[in-house]
Structures are given as C-alpha cells and as structure tokens.
C-alpha positions in Angstrom: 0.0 0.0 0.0 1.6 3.1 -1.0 1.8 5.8 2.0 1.9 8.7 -0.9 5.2 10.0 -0.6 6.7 10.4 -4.4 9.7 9.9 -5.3 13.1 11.9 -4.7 12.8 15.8 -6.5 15.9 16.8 -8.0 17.0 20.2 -8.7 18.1 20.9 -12.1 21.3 22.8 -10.4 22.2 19.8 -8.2 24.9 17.3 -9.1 24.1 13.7 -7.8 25.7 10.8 -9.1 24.6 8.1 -10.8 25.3 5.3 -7.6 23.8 7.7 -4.9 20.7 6.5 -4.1 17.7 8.8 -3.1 15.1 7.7 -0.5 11.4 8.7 -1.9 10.0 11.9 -0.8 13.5 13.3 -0.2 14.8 16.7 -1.9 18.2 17.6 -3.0 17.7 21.6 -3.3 19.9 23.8 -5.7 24.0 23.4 -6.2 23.9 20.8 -4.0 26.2 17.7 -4.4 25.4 14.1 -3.7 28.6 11.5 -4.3 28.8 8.2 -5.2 27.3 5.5 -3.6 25.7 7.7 -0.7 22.3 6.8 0.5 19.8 9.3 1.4 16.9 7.8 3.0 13.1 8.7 2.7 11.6 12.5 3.2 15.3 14.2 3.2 15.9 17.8 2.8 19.5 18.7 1.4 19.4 22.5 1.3 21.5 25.0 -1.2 25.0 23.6 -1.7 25.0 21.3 0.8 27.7 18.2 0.2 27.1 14.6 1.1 30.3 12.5 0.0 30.6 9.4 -1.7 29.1 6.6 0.8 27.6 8.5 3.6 25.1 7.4 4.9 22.0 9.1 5.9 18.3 7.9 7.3 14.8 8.7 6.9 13.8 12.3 7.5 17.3 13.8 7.6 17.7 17.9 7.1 21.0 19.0 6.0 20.9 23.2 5.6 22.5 25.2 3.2 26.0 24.5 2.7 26.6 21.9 5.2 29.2 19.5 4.6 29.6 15.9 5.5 32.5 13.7 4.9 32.5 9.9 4.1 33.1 8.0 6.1 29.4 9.8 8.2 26.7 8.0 9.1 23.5 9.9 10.3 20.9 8.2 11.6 16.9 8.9 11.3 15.7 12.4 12.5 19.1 14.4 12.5 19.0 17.6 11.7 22.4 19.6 10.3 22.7 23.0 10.7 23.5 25.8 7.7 27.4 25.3 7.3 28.0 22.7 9.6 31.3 20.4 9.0 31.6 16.9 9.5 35.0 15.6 9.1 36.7 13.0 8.2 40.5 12.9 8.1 42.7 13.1 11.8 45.7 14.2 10.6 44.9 16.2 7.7 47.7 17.1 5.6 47.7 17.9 1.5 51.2 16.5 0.8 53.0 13.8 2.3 56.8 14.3 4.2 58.8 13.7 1.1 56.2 17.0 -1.0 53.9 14.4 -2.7 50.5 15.3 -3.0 48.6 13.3 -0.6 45.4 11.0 -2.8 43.0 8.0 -1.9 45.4 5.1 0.0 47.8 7.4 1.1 45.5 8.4 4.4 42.6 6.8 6.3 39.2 8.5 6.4 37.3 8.3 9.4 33.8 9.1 10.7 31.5 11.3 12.4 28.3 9.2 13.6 25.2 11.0 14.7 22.7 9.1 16.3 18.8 9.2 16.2 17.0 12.8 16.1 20.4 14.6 17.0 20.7 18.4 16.2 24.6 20.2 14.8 23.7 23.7 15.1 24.6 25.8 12.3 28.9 26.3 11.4 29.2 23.9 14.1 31.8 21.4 13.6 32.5 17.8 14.3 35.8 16.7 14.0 36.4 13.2 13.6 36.4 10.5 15.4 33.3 11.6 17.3 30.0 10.3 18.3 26.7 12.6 18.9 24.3 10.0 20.8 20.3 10.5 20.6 18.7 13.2 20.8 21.8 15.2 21.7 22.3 19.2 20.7 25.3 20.7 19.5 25.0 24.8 20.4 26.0 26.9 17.2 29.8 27.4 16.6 30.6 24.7 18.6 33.3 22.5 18.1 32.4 19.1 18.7 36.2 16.9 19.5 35.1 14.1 22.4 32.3 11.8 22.2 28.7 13.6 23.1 26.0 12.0 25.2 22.2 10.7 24.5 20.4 13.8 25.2 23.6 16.0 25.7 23.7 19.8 25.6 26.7 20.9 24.5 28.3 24.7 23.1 31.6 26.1 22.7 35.4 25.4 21.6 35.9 22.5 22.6 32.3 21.6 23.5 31.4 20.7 26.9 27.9 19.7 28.5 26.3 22.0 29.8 23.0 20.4 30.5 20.5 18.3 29.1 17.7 18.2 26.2 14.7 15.8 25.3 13.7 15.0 22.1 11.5 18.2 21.8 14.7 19.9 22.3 14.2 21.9 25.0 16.4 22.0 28.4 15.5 19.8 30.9 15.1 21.2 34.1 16.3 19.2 37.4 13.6 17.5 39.4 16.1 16.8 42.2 17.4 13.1 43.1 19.1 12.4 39.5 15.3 13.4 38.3 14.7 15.2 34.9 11.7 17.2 33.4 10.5 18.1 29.9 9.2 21.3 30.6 7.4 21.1 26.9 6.3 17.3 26.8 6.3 16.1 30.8 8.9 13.7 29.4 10.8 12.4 33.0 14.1 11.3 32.4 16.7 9.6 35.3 20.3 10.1 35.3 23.0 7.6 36.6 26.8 8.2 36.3 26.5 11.0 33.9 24.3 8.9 31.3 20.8 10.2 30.8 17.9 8.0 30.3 14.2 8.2 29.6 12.4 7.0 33.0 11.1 3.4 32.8 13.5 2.0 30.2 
C-alpha cells in the first residue's frame, strides 16, 4: 500500500551521481552535491550547496541546511537535523602532501567518521571533527566545536564543546527534578540520570 510520498525531487542545479541512491520523498535543493554511492533515506531535505560525499550514509527524515558538509566516512541516523554550514569531518591528521612534498590522494590516508545518532541536532557552522560520536537526541550549540564523544540527550556549546545540561527530544532544556530526576518542561517527558548517562524514565 503506497503511504503517498513520491519519489526523490531533483534540482536541475544539483549534481548527484549516478550510484547515490535517493530515498522517496526526499529533496536535494539547488547546487547541491550528492557523491557516489551515498544513501539518502526517505523525506530528506539537502538544502542550497549542501555536500554529502561518496558513501555516507544518511536515514529517513534527515535535514542538511545550506552548505553543510559531511564527509564519508558519516553515518546519520533517522531524525538528525544539520545546521547551515555545519562540518563533518573525516581525516585526523589532515595534511595535502606527504613528508617527502607528494601530493597526498586515496590510499595514502585513512578517512574516518562522524556518527550522529537518532533525532540529534549540529547547530549551524558547528563542527564535528572526527572521530566523534553525537548519541540520541543530543544538541550541538552553534559554533561549537564538537572533538570528544557527546551523550544521548547532551547539551553541549563552545570550543571545545562541553555539556552544559540536558535536552529531550523536543529539544528543550530539561530542568532538574532533584534526586538524578529530569523534566521536559514542553512534553512532561521524565528522564533519570545515573553516572553522567541520561535515560528516559522506565527504560
């Protein structure tokens, strides 16, 4: 049975390759580059210039603003949301040229990954250097820039990023109800923190 989402919508501007593959519903907006074999789930936005390189891999209901740019090897799970400029990268010890001058090409360093989990936000011209992990439902302020591992539900801002608090999926601060006890102040979400990792209450 067909849930009426169409398929992907191109702009005539955008340059996607032939071995991306585009989820149905999602949009790639104008000047915006999708590489090979990257796969964009279903109902994705990618805004104005926005680059997704060759095998990232991004789930359903992904927004990636203007000009944001995420390097293979990524993975972004379902519900993330990538601010206007943001960075993901991909290369620790990034040099153009090796010690002996040579320019530097594929084999001669090894790519690794940002991985964003479920319904995480990277505020805009924030930037995740890699290795990192942003767990669920985590926010990354604007500007920040993202260089150790961020919690499920972590607030974090600033270079380097630190926690500052704690967000639910609505994305709103939590506010302490005393004894380890968090409150949605939006939803009435609880939530029940034990040695600095945050949990939804009754899982």
């Amino acid at each position: 049975m067909s849930d009426g989402v169409g398929g992907p919508v191109v702009s005539a501007s955008a340059d996607v390759a032939e071995t991306a593959a585009l989820g149905a519903g999602s949009r790639v907006w104008d000047l915006a580059q999708v590489r090979e074999n990257a796969e964009i789930g279903r109902r994705c936005v990618l805004g104005r210039g926005a680059c997704v390189d060759a095998g990232v891999r991004i789930g359903d209901n992904v927004k990636i603003q203007n000009y944001a740019l995420v390097y293979s090897p990524a993975v972004l799970a379902d519900g993330v949301f990538v601010g206007p400029s943001a960075v993901l990268t991909n290369d620790t010890y990034p040099r153009a040229v090796g010690v002996d001058g040579a320019p530097l090409g594929p084999g001669n360093w090894v790519p690794v990954g940002v991985v964003v989990g479920e319904g995480a936000s990277l505020g805009a011209r924030s930037v995740c250097v890699a290795p990192v992990v942003v767990g669920r439902w985590a926010l990354v302020g604007a500007g920040a820039v993202v260089v150790d591992d961020v919690p499920d539900f972590g607030l974090v801002v600033g270079n380097p990023a630190r926690r500052i608090g704690w967000v639910g999926p609505a994305g709103v601060r939590l506010e302490s109800a005393g004894s380890g006890r968090w409150l949605c102040p939006r939803t009435g979400a609880r939530f029940v923190e034990i040695d600095g990792i945050l949990r939804e209450e009754g899982r």
